[in-house]
C-alpha positions as CSV (number, residue, x, y, z in Angstrom):
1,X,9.6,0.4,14.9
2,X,6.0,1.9,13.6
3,X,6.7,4.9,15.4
4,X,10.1,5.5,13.6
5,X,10.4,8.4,11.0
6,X,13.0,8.5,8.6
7,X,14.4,11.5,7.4
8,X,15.6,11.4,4.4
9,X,17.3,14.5,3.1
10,X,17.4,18.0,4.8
11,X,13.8,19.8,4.9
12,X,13.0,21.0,1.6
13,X,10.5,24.1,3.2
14,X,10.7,26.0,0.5
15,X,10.1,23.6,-2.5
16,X,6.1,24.6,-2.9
17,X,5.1,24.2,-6.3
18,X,1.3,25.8,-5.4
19,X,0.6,29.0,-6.7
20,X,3.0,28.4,-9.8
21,X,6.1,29.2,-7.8
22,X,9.6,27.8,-8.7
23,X,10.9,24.8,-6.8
24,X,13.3,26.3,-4.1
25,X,17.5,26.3,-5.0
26,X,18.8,22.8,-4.4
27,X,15.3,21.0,-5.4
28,X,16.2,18.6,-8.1
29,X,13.6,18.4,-10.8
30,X,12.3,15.2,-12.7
31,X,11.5,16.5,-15.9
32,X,12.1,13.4,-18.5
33,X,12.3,9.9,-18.7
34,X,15.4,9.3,-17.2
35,X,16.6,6.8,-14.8
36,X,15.1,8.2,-11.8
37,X,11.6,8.4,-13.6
38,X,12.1,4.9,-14.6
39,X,12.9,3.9,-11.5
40,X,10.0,5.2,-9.9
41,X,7.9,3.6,-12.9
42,X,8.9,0.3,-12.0
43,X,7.7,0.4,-8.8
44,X,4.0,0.6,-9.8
45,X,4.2,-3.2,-11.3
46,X,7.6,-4.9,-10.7
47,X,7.6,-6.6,-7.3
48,X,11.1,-7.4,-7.6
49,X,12.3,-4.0,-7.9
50,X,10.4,-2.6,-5.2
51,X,11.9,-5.3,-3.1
52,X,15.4,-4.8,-4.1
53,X,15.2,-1.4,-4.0
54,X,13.1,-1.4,-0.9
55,X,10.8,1.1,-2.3
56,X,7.0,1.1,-3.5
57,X,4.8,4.3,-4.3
58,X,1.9,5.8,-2.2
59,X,-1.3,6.9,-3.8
60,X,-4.2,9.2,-2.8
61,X,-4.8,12.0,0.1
62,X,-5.7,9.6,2.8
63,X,-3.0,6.9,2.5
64,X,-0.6,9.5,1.9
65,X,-1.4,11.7,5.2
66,X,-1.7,8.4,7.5
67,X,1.9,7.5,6.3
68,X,3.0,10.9,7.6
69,X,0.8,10.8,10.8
70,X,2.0,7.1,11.6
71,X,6.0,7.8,11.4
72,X,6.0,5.7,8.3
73,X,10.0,6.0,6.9
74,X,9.0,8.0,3.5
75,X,12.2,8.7,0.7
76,X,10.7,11.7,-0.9
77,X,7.2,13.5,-1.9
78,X,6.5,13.9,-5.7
79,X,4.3,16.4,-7.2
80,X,3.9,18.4,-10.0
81,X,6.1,20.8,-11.4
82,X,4.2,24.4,-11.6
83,X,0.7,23.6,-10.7
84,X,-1.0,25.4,-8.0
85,X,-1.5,23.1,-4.9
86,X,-3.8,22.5,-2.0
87,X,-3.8,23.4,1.4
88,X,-2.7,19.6,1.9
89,X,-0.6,19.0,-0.1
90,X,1.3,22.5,0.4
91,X,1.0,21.9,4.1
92,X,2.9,18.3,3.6
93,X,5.9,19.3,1.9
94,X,6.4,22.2,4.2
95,X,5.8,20.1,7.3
96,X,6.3,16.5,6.8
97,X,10.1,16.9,6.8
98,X,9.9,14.6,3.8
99,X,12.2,15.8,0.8
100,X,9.8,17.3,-2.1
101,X,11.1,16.3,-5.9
102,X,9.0,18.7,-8.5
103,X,7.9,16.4,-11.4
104,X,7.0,17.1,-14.6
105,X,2.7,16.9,-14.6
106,X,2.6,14.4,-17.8
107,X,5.1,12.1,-15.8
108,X,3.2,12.3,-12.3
109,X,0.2,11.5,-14.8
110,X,1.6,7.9,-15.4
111,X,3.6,7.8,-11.7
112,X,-0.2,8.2,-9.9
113,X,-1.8,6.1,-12.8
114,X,-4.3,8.6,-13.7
115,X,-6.0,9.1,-17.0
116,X,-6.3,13.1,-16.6
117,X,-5.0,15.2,-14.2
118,X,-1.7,14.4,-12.4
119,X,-1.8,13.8,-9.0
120,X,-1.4,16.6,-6.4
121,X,1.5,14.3,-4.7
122,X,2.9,10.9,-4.9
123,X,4.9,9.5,-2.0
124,X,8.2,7.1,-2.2
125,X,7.9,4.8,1.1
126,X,10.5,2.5,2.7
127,X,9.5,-1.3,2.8
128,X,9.4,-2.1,6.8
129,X,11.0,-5.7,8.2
130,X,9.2,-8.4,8.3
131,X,9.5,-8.9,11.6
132,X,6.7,-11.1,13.1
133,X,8.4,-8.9,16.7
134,X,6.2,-6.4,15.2
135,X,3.2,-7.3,16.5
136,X,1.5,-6.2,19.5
137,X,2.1,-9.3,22.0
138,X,-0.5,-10.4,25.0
139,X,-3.8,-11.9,26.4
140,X,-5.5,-9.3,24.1
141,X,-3.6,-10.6,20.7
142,X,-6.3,-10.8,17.3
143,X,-4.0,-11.4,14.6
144,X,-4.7,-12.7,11.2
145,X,-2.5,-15.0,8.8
146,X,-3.7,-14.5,5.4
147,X,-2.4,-18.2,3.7
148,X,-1.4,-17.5,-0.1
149,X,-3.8,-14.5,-1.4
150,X,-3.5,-13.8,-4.9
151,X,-5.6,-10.6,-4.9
152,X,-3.7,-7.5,-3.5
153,X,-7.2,-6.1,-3.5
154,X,-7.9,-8.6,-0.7
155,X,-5.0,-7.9,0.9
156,X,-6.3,-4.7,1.4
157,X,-9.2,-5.5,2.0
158,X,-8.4,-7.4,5.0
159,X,-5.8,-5.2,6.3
160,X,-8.5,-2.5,6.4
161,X,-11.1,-4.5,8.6
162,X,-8.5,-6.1,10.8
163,X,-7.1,-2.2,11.6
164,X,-11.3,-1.6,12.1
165,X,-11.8,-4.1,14.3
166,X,-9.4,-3.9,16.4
167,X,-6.7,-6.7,15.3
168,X,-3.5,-6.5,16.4
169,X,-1.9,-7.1,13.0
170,X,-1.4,-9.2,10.1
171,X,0.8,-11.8,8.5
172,X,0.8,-12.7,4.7
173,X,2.1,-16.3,4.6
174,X,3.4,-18.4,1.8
175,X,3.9,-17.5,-2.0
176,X,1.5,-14.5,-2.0
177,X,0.4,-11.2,-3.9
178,X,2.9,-8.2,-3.0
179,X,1.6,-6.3,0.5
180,X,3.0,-3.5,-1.1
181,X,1.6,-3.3,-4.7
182,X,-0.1,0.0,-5.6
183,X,-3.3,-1.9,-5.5
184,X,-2.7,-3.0,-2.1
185,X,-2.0,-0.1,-0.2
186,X,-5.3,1.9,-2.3
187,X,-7.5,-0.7,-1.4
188,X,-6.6,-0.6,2.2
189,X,-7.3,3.1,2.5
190,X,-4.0,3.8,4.3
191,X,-4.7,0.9,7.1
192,X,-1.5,-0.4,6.3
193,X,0.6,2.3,7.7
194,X,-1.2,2.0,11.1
195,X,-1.5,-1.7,11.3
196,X,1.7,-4.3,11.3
197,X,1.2,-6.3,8.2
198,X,4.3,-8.5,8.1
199,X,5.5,-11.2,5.3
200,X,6.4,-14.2,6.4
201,X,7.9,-17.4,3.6
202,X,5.4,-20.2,5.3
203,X,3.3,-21.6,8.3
204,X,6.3,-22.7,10.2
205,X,8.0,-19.7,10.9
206,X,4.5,-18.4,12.2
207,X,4.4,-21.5,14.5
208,X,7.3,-20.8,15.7
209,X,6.2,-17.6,16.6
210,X,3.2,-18.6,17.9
211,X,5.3,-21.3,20.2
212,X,7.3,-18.2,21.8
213,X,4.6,-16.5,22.9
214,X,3.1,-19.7,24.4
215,X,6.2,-19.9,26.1
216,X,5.6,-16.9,27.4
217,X,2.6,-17.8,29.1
218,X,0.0,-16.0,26.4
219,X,-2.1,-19.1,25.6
220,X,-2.4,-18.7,21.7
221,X,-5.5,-20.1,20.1
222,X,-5.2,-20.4,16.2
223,X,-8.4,-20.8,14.5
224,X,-9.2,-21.5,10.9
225,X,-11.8,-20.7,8.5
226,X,-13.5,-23.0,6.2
227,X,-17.0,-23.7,5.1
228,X,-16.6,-27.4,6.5
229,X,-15.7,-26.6,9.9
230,X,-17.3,-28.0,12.9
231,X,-18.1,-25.2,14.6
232,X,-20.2,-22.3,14.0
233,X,-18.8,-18.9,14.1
234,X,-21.0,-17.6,16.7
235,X,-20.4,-20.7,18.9
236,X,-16.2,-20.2,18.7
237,X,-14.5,-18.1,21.7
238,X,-13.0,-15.5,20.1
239,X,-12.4,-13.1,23.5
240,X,-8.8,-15.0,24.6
241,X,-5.8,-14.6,22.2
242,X,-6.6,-15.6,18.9
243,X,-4.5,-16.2,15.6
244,X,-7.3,-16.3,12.6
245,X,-6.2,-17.7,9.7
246,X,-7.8,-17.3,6.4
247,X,-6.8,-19.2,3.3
248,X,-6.0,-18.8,-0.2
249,X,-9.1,-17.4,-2.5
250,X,-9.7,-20.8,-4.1
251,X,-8.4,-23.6,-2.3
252,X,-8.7,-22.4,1.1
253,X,-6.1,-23.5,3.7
254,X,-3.5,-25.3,3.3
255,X,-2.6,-28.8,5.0
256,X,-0.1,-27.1,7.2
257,X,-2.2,-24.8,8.5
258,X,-5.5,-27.0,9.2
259,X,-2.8,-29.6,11.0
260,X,-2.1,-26.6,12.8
261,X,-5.3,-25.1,13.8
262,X,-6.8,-25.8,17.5
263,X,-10.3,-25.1,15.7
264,X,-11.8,-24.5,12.3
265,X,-15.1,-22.5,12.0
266,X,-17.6,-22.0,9.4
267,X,-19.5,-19.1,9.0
268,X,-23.5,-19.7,8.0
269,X,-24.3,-18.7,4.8
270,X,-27.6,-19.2,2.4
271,X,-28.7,-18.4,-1.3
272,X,-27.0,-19.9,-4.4
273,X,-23.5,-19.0,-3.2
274,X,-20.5,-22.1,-2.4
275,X,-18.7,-19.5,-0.2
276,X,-17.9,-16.6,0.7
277,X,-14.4,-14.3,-0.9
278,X,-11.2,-14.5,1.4
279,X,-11.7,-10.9,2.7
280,X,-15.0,-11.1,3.5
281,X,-15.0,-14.1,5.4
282,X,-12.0,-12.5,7.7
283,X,-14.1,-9.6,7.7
284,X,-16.6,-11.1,9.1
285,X,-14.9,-13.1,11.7
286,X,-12.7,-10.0,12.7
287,X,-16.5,-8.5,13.3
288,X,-17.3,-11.6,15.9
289,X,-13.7,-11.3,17.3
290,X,-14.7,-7.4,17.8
291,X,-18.4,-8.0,19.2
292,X,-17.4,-10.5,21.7
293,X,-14.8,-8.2,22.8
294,X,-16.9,-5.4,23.3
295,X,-15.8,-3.2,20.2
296,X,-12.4,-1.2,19.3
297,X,-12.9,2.5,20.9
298,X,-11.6,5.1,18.4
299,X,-8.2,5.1,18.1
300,X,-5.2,7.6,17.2
C-alpha cells in the first residue's frame, strides 16, 4: 500500500558523511566499479534491469524527500564519500530509517548524471505493483489512462498535473515508455511518489477494471481526447466519475480505446498548430475536470 515503508537494513544513524566524518563501523563503501556500482549504473538506462531487479534510482531534493514523506519502499540512500553535507541530506540518513551506502564522489558523479559536482544523495527505490486496486475507488474517481507514451518526459508531465488537479491516479497502458526511467520520475517533480501511477499491458484489463467498479454501482464515464471529437471540452461533464484517456503522442488513441470511450472531446485551439502534445492536452482537461469540481484544496 502507498502508505507502506520498507525497511531495508537496520538504521544506519551514524553513517553521516557531512563535515568530512568517516562512515560509521558496519557502513559498506562503494568505492570502484564493481558489481554493485554497475548494478546501480544500469538502472539509469536499462528498463529491463530495473524491472528484474525491481529497482530504479531517485534524483534531486524534492523527489527524494516526497519518497520519504509518502512511505515510498526505499533500498538504500547513496551519497558521497567525505564531502560535507546539508542539513537535508544529513537530516535524511539520520532519520529516514533508510540504509546510507558512502560512494565514492566521481561515481555518484555518473550515478546522479551530473556533469560537475556529485550529488548530495541518490536514492535506490522499490518498483510498486501494478495493481489497478491501487487507485482511489468512488463517485469522486478522475483517473487518467495514458494509451502508449513514448516520452517519459510526458509521463511526467502528466503525472504532475493529474497529482495538481486533483486526479485520483494514473494508468500507463499498452507498450509504453518506462514510469520509472530517471527522466520520468525528474520531470514529475516527485508526483509519482504521492500519486498511483500503475502499468497495465492493454485497454482490456483497464475495462475490466472499469466493469468492477460499475458493478459496484460507481457509474464510470470514460472519455477520450482527440481533436475530432464531437464535443467541446467545456461542454463535456466532467464533475461525475470520469476515466480520461489520452493517447499516444502521434497517433492518438487507439481503436480499442475510442470503441471504448462513452465520449470523445476536443479541446479548441487556434494559430498554425495541428494539435496540441499528449501532456498538455491531459493537462488541460485535468484543469476542466478540477474547475467543474470546485478545485483540489492543498493536500498532505
Amino acid at each position: 500500500m502507498p502508505g507502506d515503508r520498507q525497511r531495508d537494513g537496520s538504521r544506519n544513524h551514524g553513517a553521516r558523511a557531512g563535515r568530512g566524518t568517516r562512515p560509521a563501523s558496519g557502513a559498506v563503501g562503494v568505492h570502484s566499479r564493481g558489481d554493485r556500482f554497475q548494478t546501480w549504473q544500469a538502472l539509469l538506462t536499462n528498463r529491463n534491469k530495473r524491472q528484474k531487479l525491481g529497482e530504479f534510482l531517485i534524483h534531486g531534493v524534492r523527489p527524494i524527500t516526497l519518497a520519504v514523506e509518502h512511505g515510498w519502499p526505499l533500498r538504500c540512500l547513496l551519497y558521497p564519500h567525505g564531502q560535507h553535507l546539508s542539513a537535508w541530506a544529513e537530516g535524511l540518513i539520520r532519520d529516514s530509517g533508510v540504509r546510507s551506502v558512502p560512494v565514492a564522489p566521481e561515481l555518484l558523479l555518473e550515478l546522479g548524471e551530473r556533469e560537475s559536482a556529485a550529488p548530495e544523495l541518490v536514492a535506490v527505490g522499490a518498483l510498486r505493483p501494478d495493481d489497478l486496486g491501487r487507485l482511489p475507488q468512488g463517485h469522486d474517481l478522475l483517473g487518467v489512462a495514458f494509451d502508449r507514451p513514448t516520452s517519459p518526459g510526458n509521463i511526467g508531465t502528466l503525472t504532475r498535473s493529474a497529482d495538481a488537479f486533483g486526479a485520483s491516479g494514473m494508468i500507463i497502458t499498452g507498450h509504453a515508455a518506462d514510469v520509472y526511467d530517471p527522466k520520468t520520475v525528474r520531470a514529475s517533480t516527485g508526483s509519482i511518489f504521492r500519486l498511483p501511477v500503475v502499468r497495465a499491458p492493454g485497454v482490456n484489463e483497464v475495462l475490466e477494471w472499469v466493469e468492477s467498479l460499475r458493478g459496484r454501482g460507481t457509474p464510470v464515464k470514460i472519455i477520450g481526447t482527440d481533436e475530432t471529437g464531437g464535443t467541446s471540452v467545456q461542454d463535456c461533464d466532467l464533475t461525475g466519475p470520469v476515466l480520461l484517456v489520452v493517447g499516444n503522442e502521434t497517433v492518438g488513441m487507439s481503436a480499442r480505446w475510442r470503441e471504448a470511450c462513452d465520449e470523445i472531446v476536443r479541446i479548441p485551439i487556434g494559430g498554425a498548430a495541428s494539435s496540441l502534445n499528449a501532456a498538455s492536452a491531459g493537462t488541460l482537461m485535468l484543469y476542466e475536470a478540477a474547475r467543474q469540481r470546485g478545485f483540489p484544496t492543498a493536500r498532505d
